[in-house]
One Martini backbone bead per residue (centre of mass of N, CA, C, O) as a GRO file, in nm:
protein
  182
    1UNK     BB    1  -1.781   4.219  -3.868
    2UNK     BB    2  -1.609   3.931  -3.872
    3UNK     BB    3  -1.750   3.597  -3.833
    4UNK     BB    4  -1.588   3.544  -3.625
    5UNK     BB    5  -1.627   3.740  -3.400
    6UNK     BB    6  -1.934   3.664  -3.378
    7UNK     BB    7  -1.871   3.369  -3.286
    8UNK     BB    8  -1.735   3.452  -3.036
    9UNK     BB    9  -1.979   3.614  -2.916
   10UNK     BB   10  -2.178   3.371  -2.900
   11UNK     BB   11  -1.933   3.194  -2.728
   12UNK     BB   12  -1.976   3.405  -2.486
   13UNK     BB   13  -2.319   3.410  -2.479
   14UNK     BB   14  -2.328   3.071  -2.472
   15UNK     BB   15  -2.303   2.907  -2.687
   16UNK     BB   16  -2.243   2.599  -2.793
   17UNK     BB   17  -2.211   2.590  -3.121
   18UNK     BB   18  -1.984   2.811  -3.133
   19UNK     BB   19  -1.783   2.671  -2.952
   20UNK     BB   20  -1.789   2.376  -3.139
   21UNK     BB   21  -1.651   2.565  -3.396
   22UNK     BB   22  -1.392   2.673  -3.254
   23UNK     BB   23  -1.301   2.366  -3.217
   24UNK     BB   24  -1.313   2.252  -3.518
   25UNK     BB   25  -1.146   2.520  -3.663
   26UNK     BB   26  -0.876   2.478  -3.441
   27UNK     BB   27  -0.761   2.212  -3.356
   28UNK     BB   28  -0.537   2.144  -3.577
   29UNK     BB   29  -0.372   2.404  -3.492
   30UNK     BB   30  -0.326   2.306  -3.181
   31UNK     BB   31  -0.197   2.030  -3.278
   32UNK     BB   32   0.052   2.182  -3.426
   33UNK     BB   33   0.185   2.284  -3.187
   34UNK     BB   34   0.167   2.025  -2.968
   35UNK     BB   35   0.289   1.781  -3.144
   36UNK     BB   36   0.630   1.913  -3.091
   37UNK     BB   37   0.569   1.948  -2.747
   38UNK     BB   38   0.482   1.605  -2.698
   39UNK     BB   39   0.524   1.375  -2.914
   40UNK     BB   40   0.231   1.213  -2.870
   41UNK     BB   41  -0.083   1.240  -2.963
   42UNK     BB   42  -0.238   1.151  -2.692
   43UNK     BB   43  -0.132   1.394  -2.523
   44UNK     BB   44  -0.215   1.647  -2.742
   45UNK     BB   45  -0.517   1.567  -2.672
   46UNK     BB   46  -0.504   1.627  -2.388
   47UNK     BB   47  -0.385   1.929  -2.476
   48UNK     BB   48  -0.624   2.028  -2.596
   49UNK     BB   49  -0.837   2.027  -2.354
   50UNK     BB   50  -0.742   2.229  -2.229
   51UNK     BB   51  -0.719   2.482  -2.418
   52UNK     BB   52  -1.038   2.486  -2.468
   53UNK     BB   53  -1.079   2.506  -2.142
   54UNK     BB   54  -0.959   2.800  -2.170
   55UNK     BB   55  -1.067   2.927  -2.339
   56UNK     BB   56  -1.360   2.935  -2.210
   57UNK     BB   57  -1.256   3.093  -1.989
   58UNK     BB   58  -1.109   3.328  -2.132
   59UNK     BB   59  -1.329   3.443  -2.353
   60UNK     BB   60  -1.429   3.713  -2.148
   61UNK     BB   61  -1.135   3.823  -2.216
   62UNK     BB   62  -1.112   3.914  -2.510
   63UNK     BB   63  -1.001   4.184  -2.726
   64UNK     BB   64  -1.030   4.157  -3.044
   65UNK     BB   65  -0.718   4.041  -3.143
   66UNK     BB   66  -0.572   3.785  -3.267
   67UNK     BB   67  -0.696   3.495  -3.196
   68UNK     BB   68  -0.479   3.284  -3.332
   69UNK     BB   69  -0.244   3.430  -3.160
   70UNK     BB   70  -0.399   3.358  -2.846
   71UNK     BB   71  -0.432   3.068  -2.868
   72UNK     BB   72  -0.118   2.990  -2.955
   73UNK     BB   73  -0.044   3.059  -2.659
   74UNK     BB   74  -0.207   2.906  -2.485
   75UNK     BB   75  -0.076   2.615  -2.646
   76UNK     BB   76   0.179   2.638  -2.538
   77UNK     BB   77   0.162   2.669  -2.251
   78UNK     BB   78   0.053   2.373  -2.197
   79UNK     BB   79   0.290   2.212  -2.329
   80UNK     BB   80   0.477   2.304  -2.144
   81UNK     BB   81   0.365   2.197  -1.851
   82UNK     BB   82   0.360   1.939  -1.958
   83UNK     BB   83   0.632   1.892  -1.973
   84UNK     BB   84   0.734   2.005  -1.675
   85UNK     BB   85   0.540   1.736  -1.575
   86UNK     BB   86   0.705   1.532  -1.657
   87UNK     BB   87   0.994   1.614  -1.562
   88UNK     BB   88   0.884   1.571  -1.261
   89UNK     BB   89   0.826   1.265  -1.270
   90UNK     BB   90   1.082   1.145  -1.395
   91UNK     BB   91   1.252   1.248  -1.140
   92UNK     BB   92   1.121   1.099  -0.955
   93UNK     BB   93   1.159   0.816  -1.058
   94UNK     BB   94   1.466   0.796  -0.974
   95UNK     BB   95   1.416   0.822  -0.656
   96UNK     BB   96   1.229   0.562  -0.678
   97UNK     BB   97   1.124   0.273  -0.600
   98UNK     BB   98   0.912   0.062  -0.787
   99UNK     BB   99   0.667   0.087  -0.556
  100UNK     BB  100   0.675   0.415  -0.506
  101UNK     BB  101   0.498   0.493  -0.792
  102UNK     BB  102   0.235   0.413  -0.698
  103UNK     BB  103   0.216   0.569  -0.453
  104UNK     BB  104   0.274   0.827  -0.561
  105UNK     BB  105   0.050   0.850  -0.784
  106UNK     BB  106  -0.160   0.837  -0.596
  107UNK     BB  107  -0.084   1.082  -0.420
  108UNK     BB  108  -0.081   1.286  -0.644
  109UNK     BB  109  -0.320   1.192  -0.701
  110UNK     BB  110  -0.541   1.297  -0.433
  111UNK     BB  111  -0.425   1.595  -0.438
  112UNK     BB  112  -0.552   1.709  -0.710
  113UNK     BB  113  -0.871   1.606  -0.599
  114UNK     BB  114  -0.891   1.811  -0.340
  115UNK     BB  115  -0.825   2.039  -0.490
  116UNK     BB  116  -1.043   2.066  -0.674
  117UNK     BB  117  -1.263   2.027  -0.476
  118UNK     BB  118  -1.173   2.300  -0.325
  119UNK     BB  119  -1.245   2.512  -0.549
  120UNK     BB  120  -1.539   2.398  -0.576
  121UNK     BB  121  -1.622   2.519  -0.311
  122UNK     BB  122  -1.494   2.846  -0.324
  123UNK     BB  123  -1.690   2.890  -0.568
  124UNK     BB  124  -1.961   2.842  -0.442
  125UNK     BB  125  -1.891   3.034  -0.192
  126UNK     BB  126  -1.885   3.287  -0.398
  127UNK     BB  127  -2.161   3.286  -0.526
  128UNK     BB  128  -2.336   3.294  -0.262
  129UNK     BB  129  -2.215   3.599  -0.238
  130UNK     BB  130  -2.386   3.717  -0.464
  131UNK     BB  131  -2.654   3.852  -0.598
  132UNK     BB  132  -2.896   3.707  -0.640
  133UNK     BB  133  -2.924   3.741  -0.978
  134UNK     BB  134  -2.682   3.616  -1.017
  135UNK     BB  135  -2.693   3.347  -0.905
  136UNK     BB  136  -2.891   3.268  -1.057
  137UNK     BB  137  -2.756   3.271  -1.329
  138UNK     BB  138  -2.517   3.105  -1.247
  139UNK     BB  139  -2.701   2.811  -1.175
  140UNK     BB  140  -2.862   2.798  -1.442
  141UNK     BB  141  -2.623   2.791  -1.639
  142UNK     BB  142  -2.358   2.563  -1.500
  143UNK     BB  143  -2.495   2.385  -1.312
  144UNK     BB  144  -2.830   2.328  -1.508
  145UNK     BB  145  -2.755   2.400  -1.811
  146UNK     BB  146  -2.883   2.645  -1.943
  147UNK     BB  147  -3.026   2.903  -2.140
  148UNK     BB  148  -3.088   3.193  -2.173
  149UNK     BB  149  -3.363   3.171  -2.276
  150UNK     BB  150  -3.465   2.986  -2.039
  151UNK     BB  151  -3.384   3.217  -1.776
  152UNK     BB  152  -3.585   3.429  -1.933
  153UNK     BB  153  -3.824   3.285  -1.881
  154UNK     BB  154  -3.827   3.225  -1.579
  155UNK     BB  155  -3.753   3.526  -1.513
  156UNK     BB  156  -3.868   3.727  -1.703
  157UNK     BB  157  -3.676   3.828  -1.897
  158UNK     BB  158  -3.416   3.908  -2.083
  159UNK     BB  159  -3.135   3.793  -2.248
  160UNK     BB  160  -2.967   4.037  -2.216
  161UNK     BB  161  -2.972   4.015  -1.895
  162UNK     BB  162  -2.848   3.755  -1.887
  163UNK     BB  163  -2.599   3.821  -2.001
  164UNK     BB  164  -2.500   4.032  -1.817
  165UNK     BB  165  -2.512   3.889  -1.574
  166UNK     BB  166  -2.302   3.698  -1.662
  167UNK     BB  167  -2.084   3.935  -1.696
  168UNK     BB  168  -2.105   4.057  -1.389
  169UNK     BB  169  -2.057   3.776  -1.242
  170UNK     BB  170  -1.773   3.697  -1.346
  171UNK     BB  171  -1.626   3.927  -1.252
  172UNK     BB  172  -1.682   3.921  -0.945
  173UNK     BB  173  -1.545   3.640  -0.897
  174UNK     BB  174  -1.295   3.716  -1.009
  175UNK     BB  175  -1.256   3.916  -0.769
  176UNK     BB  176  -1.289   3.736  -0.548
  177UNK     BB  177  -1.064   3.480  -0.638
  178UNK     BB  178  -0.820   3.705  -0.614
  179UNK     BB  179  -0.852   3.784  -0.320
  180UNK     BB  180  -0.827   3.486  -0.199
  181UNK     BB  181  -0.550   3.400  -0.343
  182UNK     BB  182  -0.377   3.646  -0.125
   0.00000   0.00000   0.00000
């Protein structure tokens, strides 16, 4: 196994100095992608913590096979994205008077603030639904931002059963956010 891949290994069991490692190692390759299609360093950045945010959500689901080419979809697709939303909201711009850009852009920022508060509602609502044990790191993990180590001692546990439930607690998730989805 080579150093990457441990990294990215170590990044997956909640390490947060390897993730802060595979941001800091792939930044430039990101915003190398990202500022030819969104053409402006200042949204770039904003487009590559995305990809980033993207990358932490999506990396227990990594199959070790070409991080690079999978990470540089990622950054394409999120830039591509945000070109589509900005195309939809200048596409706005023409067809309203101009005090009606500052109530639309209010109105489209609390329709966003809505659906993300609701989404995070319903994924409480889905954790609330997991086994105990499940719950219990969940909550010990992402919530009050524990390490491995602090839920292993407190619960009294190996650290390996505590990735494992963390990794059976997200499966589980997966597929609860998936079935309510449809």
């Amino acid at each position: 196994m080579n150093p990457e891949e441990i990294l990215i290994k170590r990044a997956v069991a909640g390490d947060k100095a390897a993730f802060a490692q595979l941001v800091e190692k792939y930044k430039a390759y990101v915003l190398a992608i990202i500022l030819p299609l969104v053409k402006d360093s200042f949204h770039a950045e904003n487009v590559a913590q995305e990809v980033f945010l993207q990358l932490y959500i999506s990396l227990p689901q990594y199959r070790f096979g070409g991080f690079r080419t999978w990470l540089g979809r990622i950054a394409t697709r999120k830039a591509i994205d945000w070109r589509r939303k900005q195309q939809k909201i200048r596409e706005k711009e023409v067809f309203l008077p101009e005090n009606e850009h500052l109530a639309q852009a209010s109105k489209d920022f609390m329709e966003e603030k809505l659906i993300r508060r609701e989404e995070a509602e319903k994924i409480r609502a889905l954790c609330r639904q997991l086994p105990g044990n499940y719950q219990t790191v969940i909550e010990k993990f992402y919530f009050l931002g524990k390490s491995y180590r602090e839920i292993a001692r407190e619960e009294k546990i190996a650290v390996k059963t505590v990735e494992t439930r963390l990794y059976r607690a997200r499966q589980k998730l997966k597929e609860q956010w998936e079935e309510s989805q449809q």
